[in-house]
N, C-alpha and C positions, 0 to 999 in steps of 0.2 A: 708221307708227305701228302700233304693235302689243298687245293688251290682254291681261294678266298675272295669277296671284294670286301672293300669297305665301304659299306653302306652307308656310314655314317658321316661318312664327307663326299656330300653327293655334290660335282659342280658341274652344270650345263647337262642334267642328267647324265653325267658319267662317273666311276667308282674306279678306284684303283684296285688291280689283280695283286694278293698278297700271296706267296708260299706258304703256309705254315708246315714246319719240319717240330717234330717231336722225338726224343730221346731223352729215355729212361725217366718220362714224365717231365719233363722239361721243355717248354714251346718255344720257338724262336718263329716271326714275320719275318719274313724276308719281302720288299717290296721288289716286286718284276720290270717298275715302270714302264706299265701297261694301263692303258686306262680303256672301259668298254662301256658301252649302256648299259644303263642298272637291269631295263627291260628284257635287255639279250645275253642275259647269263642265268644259266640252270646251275642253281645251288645245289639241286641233289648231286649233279652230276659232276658239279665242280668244273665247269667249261663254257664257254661260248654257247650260244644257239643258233643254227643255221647255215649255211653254207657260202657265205659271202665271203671274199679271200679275206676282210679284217678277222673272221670271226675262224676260220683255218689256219692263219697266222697265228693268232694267239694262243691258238690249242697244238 
C-alpha cells in the first residue's frame, strides 16, 4: 500500500490523498477524502510535511 495525491486536480492549491493498494499486479485508488496542499506533501515519503496537527492527522 502506498499513499498518493492527485496532482492533477489541483483546487485552491489542494490535491486529494489516494491509497493505492496493489495485488497480484492489480491497482486499485482508493480515495481517503483527505485533501492537503500540493506544497506540503512529500512524494518520496508518501506523507504530509511538518508538524502542524492537519499534517499529523493525516499521517
Amino acid at each position: 500500500m502506498s499513499f498518493r495525491v492527485n496532482a492533477t486536480r489541483i483546487k485552491n492549491n489542494q490535491v486529494s490523498v489516494l491509497a493505492r493498494v496493489t495485488v497480484n499486479g492489480k491497482r486499485a485508488n482508493i480515495s481517503l477524502q483527505q485533501k492537503v496542499i500540493l506544497s506540503e506533501w512529500n512524494s518520496n515519503k508518501g506523507r504530509a510535511k511538518g508538524n502542524k496537527q492537519e499534517s499529523r492527522l493525516l499521517n
